[in-house]
Short mmCIF file of the C-alpha atoms (twelve columns), coordinates in Angstrom:
data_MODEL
# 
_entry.id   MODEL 
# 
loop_
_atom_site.group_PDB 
_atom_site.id 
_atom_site.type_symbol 
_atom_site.label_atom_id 
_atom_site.label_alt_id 
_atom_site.label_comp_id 
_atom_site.label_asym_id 
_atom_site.label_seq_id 
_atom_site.Cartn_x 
_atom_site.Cartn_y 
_atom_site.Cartn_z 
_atom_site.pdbx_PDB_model_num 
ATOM 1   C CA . UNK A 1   -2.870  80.693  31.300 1 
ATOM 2   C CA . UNK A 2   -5.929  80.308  33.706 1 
ATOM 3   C CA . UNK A 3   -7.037  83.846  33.219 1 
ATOM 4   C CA . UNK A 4   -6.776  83.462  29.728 1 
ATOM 5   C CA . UNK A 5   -8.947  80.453  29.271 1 
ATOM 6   C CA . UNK A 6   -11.420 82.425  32.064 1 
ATOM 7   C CA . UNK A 7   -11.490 84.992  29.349 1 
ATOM 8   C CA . UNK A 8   -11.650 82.664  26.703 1 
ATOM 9   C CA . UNK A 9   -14.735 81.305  28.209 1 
ATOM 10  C CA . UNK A 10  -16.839 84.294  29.189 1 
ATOM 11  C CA . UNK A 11  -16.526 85.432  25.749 1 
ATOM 12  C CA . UNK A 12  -18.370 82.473  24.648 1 
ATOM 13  C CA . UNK A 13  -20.732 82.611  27.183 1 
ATOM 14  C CA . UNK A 14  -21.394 85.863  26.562 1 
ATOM 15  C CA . UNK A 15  -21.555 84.872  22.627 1 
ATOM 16  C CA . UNK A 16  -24.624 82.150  23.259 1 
ATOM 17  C CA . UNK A 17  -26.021 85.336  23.853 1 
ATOM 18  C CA . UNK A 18  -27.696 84.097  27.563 1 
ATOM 19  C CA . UNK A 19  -26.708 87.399  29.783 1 
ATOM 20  C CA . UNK A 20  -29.321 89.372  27.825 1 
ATOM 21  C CA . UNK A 21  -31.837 90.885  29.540 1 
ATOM 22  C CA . UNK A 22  -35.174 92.174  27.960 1 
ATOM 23  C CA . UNK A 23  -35.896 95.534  28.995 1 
ATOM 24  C CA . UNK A 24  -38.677 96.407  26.603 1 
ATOM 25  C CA . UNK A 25  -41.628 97.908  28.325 1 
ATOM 26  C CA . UNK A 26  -45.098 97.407  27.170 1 
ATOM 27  C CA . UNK A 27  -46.261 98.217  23.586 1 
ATOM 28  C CA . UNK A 28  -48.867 100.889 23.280 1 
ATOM 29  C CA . UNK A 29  -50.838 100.174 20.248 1 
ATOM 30  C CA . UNK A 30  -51.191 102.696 17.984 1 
ATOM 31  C CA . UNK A 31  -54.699 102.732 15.911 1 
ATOM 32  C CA . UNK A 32  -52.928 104.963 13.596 1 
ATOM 33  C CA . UNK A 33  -50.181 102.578 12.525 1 
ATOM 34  C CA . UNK A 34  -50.857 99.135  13.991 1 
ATOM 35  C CA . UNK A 35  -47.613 98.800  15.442 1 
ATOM 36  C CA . UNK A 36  -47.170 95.261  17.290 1 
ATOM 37  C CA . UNK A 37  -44.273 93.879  18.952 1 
ATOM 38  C CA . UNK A 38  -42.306 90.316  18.889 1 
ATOM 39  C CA . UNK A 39  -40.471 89.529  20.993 1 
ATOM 40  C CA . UNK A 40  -37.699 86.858  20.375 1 
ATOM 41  C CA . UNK A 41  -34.399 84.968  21.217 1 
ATOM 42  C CA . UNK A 42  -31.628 84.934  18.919 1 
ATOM 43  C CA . UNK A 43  -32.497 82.264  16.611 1 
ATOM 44  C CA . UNK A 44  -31.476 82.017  12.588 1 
ATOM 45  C CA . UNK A 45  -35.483 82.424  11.474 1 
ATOM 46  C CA . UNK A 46  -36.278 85.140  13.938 1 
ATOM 47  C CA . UNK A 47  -33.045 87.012  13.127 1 
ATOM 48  C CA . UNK A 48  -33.556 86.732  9.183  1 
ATOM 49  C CA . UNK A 49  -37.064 87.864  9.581  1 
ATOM 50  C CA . UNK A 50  -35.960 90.968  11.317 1 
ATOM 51  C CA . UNK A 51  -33.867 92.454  8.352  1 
ATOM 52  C CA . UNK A 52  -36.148 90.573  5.829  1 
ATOM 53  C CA . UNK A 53  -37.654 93.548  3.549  1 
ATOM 54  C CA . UNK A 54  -40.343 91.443  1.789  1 
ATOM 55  C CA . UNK A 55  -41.698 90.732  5.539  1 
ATOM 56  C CA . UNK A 56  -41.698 94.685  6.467  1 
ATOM 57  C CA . UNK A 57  -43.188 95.317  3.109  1 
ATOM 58  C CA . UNK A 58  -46.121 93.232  3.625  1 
ATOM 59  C CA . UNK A 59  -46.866 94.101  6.295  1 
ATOM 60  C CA . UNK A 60  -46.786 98.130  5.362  1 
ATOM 61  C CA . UNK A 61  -49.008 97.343  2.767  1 
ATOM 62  C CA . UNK A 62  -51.762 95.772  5.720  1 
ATOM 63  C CA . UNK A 63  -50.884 99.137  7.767  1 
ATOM 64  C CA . UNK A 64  -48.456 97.887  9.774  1 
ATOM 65  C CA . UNK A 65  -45.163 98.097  11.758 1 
ATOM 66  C CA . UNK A 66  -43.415 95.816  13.876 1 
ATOM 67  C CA . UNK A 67  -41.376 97.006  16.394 1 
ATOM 68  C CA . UNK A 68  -38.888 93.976  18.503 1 
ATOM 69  C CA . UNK A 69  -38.439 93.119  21.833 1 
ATOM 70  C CA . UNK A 70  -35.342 90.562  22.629 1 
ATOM 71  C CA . UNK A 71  -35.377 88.458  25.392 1 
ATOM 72  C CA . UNK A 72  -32.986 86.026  26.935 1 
ATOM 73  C CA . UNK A 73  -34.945 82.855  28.257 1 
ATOM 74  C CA . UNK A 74  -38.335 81.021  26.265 1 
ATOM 75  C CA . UNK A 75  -40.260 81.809  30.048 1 
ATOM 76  C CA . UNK A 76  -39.771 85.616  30.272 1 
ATOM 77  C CA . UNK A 77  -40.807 85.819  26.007 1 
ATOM 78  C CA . UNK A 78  -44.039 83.513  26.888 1 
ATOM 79  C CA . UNK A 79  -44.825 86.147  29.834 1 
ATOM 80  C CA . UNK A 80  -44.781 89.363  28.623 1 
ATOM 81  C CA . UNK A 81  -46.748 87.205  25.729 1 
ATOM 82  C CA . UNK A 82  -49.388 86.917  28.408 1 
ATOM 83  C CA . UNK A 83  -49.422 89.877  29.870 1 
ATOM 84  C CA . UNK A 84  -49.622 91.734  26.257 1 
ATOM 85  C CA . UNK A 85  -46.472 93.450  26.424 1 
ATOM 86  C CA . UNK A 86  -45.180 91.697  22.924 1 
ATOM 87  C CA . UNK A 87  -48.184 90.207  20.434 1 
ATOM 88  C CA . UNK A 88  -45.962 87.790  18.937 1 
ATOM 89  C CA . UNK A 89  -43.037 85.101  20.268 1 
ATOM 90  C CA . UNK A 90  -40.961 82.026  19.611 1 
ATOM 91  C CA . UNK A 91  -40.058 79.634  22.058 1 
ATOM 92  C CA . UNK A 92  -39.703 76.032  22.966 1 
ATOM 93  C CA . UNK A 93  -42.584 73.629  24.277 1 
ATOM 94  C CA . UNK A 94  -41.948 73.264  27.687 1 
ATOM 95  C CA . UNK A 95  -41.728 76.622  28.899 1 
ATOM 96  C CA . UNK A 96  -44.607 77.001  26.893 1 
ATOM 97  C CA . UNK A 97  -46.793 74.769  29.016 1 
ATOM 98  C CA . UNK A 98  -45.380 76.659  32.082 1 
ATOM 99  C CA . UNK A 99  -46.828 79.882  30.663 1 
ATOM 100 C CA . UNK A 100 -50.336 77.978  30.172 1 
ATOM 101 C CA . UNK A 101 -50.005 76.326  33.644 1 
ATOM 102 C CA . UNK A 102 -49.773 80.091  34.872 1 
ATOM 103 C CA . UNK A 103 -53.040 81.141  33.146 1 
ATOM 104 C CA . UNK A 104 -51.064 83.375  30.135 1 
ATOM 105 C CA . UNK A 105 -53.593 83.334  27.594 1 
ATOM 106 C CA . UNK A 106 -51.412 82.106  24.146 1 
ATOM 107 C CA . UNK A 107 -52.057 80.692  21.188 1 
ATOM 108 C CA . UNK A 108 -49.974 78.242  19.228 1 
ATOM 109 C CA . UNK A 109 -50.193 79.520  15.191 1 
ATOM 110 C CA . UNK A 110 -47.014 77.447  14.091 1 
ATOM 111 C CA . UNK A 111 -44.540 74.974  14.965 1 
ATOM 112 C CA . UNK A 112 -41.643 72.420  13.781 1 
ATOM 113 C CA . UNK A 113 -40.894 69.311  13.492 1 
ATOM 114 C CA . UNK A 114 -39.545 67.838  16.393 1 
ATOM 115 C CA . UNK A 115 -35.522 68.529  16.338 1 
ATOM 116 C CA . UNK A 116 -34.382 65.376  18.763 1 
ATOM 117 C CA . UNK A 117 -30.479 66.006  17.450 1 
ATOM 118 C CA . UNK A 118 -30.763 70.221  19.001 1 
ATOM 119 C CA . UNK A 119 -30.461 68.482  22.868 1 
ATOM 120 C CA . UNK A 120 -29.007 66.173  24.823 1 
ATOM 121 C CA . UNK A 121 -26.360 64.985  26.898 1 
ATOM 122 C CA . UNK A 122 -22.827 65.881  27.077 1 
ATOM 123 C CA . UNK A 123 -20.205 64.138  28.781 1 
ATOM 124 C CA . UNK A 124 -17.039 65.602  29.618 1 
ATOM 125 C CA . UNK A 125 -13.742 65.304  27.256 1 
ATOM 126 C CA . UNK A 126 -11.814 62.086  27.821 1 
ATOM 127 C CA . UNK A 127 -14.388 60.078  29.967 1 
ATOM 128 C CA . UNK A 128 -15.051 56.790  30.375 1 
ATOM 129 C CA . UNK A 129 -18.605 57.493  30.201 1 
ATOM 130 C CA . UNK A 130 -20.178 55.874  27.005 1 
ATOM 131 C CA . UNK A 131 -24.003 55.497  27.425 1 
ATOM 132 C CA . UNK A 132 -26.602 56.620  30.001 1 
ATOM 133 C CA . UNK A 133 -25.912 53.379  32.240 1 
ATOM 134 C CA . UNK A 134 -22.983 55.000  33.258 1 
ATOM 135 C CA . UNK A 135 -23.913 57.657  34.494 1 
ATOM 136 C CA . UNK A 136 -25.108 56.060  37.732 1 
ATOM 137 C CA . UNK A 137 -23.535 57.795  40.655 1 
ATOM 138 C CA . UNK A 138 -22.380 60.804  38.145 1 
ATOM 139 C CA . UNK A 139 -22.592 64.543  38.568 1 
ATOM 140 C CA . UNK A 140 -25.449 65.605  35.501 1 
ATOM 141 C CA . UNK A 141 -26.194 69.230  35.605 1 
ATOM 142 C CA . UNK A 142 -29.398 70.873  33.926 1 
ATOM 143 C CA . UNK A 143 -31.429 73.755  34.713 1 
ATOM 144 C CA . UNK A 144 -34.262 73.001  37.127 1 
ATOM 145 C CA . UNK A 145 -37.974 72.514  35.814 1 
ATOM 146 C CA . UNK A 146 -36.860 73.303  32.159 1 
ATOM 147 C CA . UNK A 147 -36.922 71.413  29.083 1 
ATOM 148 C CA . UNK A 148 -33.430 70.346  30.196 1 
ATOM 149 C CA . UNK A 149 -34.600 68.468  33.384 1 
ATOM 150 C CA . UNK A 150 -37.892 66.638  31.705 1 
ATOM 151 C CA . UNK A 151 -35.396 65.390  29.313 1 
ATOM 152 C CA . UNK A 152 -33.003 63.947  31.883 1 
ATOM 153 C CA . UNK A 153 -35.978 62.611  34.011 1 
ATOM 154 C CA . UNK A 154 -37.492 60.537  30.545 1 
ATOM 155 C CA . UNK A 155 -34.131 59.369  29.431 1 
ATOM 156 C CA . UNK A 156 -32.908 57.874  32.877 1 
ATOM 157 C CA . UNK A 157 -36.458 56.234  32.927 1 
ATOM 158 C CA . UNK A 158 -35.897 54.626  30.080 1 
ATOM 159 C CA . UNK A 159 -32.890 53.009  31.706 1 
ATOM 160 C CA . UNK A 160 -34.717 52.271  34.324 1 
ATOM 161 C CA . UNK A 161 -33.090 54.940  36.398 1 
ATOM 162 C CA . UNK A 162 -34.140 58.260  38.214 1 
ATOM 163 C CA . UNK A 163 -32.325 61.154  39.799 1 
ATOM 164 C CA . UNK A 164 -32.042 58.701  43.094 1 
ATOM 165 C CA . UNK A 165 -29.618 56.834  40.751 1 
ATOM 166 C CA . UNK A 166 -27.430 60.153  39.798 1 
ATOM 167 C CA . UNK A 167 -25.617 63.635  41.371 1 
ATOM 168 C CA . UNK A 168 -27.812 66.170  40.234 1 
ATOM 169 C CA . UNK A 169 -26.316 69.475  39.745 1 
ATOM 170 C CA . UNK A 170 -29.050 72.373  39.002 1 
ATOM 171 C CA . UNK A 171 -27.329 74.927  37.227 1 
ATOM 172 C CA . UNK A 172 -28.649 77.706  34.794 1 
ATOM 173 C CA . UNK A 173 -26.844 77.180  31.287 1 
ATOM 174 C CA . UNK A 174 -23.647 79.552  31.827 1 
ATOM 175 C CA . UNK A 175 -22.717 77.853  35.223 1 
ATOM 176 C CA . UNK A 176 -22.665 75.017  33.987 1 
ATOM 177 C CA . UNK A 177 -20.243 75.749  30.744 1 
ATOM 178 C CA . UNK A 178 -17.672 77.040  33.338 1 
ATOM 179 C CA . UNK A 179 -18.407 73.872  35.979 1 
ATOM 180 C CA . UNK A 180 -17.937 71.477  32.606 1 
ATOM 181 C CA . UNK A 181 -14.632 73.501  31.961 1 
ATOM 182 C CA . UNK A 182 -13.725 72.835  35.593 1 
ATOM 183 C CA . UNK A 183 -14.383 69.101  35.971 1 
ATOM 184 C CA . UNK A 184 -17.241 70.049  38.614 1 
ATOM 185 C CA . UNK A 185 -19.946 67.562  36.637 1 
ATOM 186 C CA . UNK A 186 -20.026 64.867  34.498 1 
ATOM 187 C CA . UNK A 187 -22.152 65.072  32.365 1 
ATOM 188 C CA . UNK A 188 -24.597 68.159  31.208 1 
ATOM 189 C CA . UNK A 189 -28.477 68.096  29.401 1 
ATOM 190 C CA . UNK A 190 -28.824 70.900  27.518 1 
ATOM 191 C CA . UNK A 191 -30.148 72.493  23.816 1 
ATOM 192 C CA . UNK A 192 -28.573 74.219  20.976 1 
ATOM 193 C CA . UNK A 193 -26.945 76.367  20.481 1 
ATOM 194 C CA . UNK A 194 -25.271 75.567  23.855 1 
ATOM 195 C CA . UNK A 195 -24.963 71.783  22.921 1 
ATOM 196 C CA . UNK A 196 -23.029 72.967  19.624 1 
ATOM 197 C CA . UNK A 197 -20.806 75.419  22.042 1 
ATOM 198 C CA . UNK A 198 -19.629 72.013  23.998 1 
ATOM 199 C CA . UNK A 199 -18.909 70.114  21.276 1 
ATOM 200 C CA . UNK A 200 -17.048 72.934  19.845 1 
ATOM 201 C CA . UNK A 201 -15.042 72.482  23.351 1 
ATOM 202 C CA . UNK A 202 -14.494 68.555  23.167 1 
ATOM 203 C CA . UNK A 203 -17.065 67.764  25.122 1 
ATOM 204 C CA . UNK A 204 -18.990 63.973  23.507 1 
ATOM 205 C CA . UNK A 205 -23.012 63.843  23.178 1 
ATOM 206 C CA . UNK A 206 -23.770 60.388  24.146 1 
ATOM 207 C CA . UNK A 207 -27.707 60.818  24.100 1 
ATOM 208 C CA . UNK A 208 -30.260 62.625  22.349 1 
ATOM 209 C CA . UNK A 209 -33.785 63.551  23.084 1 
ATOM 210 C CA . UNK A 210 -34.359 60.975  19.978 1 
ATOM 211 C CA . UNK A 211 -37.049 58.517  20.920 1 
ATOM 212 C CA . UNK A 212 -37.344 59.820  24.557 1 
ATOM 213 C CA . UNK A 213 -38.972 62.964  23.933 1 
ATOM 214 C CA . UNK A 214 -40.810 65.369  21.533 1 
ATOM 215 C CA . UNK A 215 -38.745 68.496  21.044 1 
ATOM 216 C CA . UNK A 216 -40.709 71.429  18.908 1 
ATOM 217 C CA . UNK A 217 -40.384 75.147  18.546 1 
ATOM 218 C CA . UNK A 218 -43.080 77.034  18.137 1 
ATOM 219 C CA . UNK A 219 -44.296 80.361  17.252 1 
ATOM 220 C CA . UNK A 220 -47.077 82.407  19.039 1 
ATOM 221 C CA . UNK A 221 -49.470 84.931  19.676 1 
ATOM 222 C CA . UNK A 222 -51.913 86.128  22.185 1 
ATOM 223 C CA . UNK A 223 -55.443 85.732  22.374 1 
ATOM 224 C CA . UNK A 224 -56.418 89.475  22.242 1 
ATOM 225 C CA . UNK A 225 -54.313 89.625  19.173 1 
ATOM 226 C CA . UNK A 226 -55.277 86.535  17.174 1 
ATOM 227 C CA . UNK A 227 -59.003 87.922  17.840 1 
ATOM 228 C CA . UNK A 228 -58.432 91.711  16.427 1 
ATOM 229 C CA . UNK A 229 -55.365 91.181  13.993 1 
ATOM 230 C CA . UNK A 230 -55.072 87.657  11.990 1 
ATOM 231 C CA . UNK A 231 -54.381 89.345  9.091  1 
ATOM 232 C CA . UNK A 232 -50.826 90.179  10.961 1 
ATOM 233 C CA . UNK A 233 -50.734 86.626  12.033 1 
ATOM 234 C CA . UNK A 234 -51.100 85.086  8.733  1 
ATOM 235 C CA . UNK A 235 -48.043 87.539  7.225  1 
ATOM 236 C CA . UNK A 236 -45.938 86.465  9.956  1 
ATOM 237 C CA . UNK A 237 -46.912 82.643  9.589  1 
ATOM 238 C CA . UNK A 238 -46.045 82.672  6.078  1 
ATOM 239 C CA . UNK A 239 -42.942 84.739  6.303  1 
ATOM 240 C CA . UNK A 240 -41.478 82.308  8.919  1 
ATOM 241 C CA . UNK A 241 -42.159 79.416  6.655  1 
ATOM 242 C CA . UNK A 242 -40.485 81.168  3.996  1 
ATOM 243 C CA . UNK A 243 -37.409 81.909  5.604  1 
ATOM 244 C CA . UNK A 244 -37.274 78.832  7.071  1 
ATOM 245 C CA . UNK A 245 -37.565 77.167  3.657  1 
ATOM 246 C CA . UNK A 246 -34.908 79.396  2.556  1 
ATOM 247 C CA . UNK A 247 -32.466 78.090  5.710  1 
ATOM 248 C CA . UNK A 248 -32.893 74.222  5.211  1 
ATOM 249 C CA . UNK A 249 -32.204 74.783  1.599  1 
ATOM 250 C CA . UNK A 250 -29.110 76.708  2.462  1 
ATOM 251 C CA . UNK A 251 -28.076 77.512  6.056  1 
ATOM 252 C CA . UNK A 252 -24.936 79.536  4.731  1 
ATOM 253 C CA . UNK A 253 -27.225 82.553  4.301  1 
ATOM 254 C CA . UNK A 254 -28.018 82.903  7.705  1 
ATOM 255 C CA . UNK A 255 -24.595 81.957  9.786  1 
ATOM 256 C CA . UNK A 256 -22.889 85.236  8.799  1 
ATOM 257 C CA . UNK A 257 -26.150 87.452  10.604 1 
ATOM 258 C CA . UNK A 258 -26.081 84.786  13.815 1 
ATOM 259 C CA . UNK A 259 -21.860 84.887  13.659 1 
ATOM 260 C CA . UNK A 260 -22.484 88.753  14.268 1 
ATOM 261 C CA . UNK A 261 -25.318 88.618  16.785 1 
ATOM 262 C CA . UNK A 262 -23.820 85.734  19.354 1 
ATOM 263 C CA . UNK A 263 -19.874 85.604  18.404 1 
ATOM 264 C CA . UNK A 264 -20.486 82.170  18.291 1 
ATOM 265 C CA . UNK A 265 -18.697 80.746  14.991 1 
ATOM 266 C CA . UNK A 266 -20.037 80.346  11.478 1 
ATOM 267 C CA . UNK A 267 -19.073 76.880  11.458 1 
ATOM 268 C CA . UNK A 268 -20.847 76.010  14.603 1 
ATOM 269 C CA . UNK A 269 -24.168 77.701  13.595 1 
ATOM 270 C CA . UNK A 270 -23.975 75.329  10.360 1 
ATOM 271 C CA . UNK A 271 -23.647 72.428  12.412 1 
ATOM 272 C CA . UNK A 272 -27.018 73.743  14.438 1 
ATOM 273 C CA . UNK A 273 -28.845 74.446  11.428 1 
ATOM 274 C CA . UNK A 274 -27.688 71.146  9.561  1 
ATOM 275 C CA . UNK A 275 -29.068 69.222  12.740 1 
ATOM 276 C CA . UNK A 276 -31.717 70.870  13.236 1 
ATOM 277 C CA . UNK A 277 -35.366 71.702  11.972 1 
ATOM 278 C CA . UNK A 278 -35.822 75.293  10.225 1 
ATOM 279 C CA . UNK A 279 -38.586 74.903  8.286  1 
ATOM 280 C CA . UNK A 280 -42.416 76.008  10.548 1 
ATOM 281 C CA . UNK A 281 -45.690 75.564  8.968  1 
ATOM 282 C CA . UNK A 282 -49.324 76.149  10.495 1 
ATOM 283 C CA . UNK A 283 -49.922 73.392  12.796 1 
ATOM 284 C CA . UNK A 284 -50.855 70.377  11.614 1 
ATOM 285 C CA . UNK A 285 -51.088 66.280  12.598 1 
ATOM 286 C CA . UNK A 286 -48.939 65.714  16.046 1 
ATOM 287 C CA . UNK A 287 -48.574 69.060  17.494 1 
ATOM 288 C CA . UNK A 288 -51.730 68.275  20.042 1 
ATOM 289 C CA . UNK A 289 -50.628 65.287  20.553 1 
ATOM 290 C CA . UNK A 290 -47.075 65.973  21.423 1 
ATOM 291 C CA . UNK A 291 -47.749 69.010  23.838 1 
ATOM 292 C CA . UNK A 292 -50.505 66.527  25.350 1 
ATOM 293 C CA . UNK A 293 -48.064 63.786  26.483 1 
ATOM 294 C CA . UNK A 294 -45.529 66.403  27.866 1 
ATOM 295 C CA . UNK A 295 -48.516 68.452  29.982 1 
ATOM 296 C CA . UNK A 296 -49.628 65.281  31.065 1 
ATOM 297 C CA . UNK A 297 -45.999 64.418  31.653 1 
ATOM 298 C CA . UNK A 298 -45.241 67.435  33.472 1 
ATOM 299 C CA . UNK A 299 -48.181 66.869  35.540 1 
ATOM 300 C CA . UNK A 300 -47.150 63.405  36.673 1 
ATOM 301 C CA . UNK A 301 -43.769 64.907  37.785 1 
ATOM 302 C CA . UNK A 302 -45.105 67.359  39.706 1 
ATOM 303 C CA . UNK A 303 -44.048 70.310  37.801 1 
ATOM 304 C CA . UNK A 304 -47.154 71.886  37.200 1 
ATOM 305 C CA . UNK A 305 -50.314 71.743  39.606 1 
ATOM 306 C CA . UNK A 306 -53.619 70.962  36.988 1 
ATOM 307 C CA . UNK A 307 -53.881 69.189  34.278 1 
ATOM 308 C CA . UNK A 308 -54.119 71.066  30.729 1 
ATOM 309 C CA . UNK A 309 -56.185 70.429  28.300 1 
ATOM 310 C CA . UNK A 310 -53.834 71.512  24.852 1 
ATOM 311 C CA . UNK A 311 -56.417 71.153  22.007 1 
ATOM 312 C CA . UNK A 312 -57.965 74.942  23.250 1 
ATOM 313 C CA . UNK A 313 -55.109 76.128  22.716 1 
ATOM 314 C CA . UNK A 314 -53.503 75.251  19.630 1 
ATOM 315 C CA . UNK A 315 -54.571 77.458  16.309 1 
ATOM 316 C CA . UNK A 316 -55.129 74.408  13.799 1 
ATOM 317 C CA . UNK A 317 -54.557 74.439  10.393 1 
ATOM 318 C CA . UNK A 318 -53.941 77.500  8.595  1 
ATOM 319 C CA . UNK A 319 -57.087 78.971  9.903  1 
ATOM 320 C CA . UNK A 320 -55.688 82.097  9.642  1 
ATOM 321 C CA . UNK A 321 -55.510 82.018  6.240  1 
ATOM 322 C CA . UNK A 322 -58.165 85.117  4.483  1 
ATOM 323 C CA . UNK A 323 -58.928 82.410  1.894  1 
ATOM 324 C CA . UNK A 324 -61.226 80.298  3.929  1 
# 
């Protein structure tokens, strides 16, 4: 029976798609046919843009061809970002400030709403833990200096708490699945999909990142590549918002492609997509002020060594657009 339910939960670890590792070298750009690269994690936009023929088509009619580069964590897409090795990414805001913090020149050319229901904090099955009070003297694992861990830091310090008051536990998303299964921690921060995965288990959310913290996802480019291809940019943009549009409005048409991809079921990917925030536009009223407070945030905490200054940084508007 053990080594069943071992099975039983590698195969969903292995479904959340996290033991992926990129091993896309860098893109040569060819003048000939403008190939670029994006690189991604397996997300319901990102995935639906891949097959999406209108997208390909649009860009064939500019000259170009996308080629795609899948990666398994938000920090290793944002570097090889950087580093020009993919022209275009998706990823989350903290690890996007990391990236910054470590002098990768990217650009932010869309984002979401905030999604505060796609994290938080999971307590084990059965516990007598029912708010974030009690978790005083608890065992909370998250992954160190990621989204996971500013969002534990702001939500005990809104109880007045801090990590003197808990167990910490750093472990790296897959660890921690098997050391919730085990009864090795009591409670666990974490995002969707892997949030979805837990409740799918039994496990109870007793916290979200609502009212603690901003929680985006963003879309990006480099600055070599917004300079010499915003046409590109602008396709992309408007293809993402599209799709995205197409997701809120029904999120049935894109569980079937992410139930193949990750294994993980059709009914759970509903639940992430009902919860969370699909639709992108060009950045707008809030983004700069958002990524602000959490660089200046991160920077109080220690995680990062300078303060950043976000508005140089952040494409505004749709100022990629050929109409102005």
């Amino acid at each position: 029976m053990m080594r069943k339910a071992t099975g039983a939960l590698l195969g969903m670890i292995t479904s959340v798609g996290v033991l992926f590792a990129c091993s896309h070298e860098a893109t040569t750009h060819s003048q000939e046919m403008n190939e670029f690269t994006i690189g991604y994690q397996k997300n319901a936009i990102t995935l639906m843009l891949r097959e999406d023929e209108q997208f390909h088509a649009d860009l064939e009619a500019l000259g170009y061809s996308v080629d795609w580069a899948e990666f398994n964590t938000g920090s290793s897409t944002l570097e090889a970002l950087g580093t020009e090795s993919v022209d275009i990414a998706n990823a989350g805001d903290i690890p996007s400030l990391y990236a910054i913090a470590n002098n990768h020149p990217i650009r932010y050319i869309a984002s979401t709403e905030s999604a505060p229901h796609s994290q938080g904090i999971l307590v084990q099955r059965d516990t007598d833990i029912e708010d974030i009070g009690d978790l005083e003297g608890k065992r909370i694992a998250f992954n160190r200096a990621s989204i996971a861990h500013y969002l534990t830091l702001k939500t005990l310090e809104k109880e007045g708490l801090d990590l003197e008051n808990v167990r910490p536990v750093y472990l790296d998303p897959p660890d921690a699945i098997l050391a919730m299964e085990r009864g090795e921690i009591d409670a666990w921060v974490v995002w969707d999909p892997y949030l979805a995965a837990g409740e799918e288990r039994g496990h109870e959310v007793i916290s979200t990142s609502e009212d603690v913290v901003a929680y985006r996802s963003f879309y990006f480019t480099n600055e070599a590549f917004l300079t010499d291809h915003p046409e590109a940019l602008e396709v992309y943009v408007d293809a993402v918002i599209r799709i995205g549009e197409e997701v809120e409005d029904d999120p049935s048409i894109a569980t079937p492609l992410l139930f193949e991809e990750t294994g993980l079921s059709e009914e759970t990917w509903h639940r992430i997509l009902d919860r969370g925030i699909n639709i992108a536009d060009y950045n707008g009223p809030g983004v700069e002020e958002d990524l602000q407070q959490q660089a200046d945030d991160l920077l109080e905490l220690g995680f990062i060594d300078d303060p950043l200054e976000m508005d140089s940084y952040i494409v505004e508007g749709k100022e990629l657009s050929n109409d102005e």
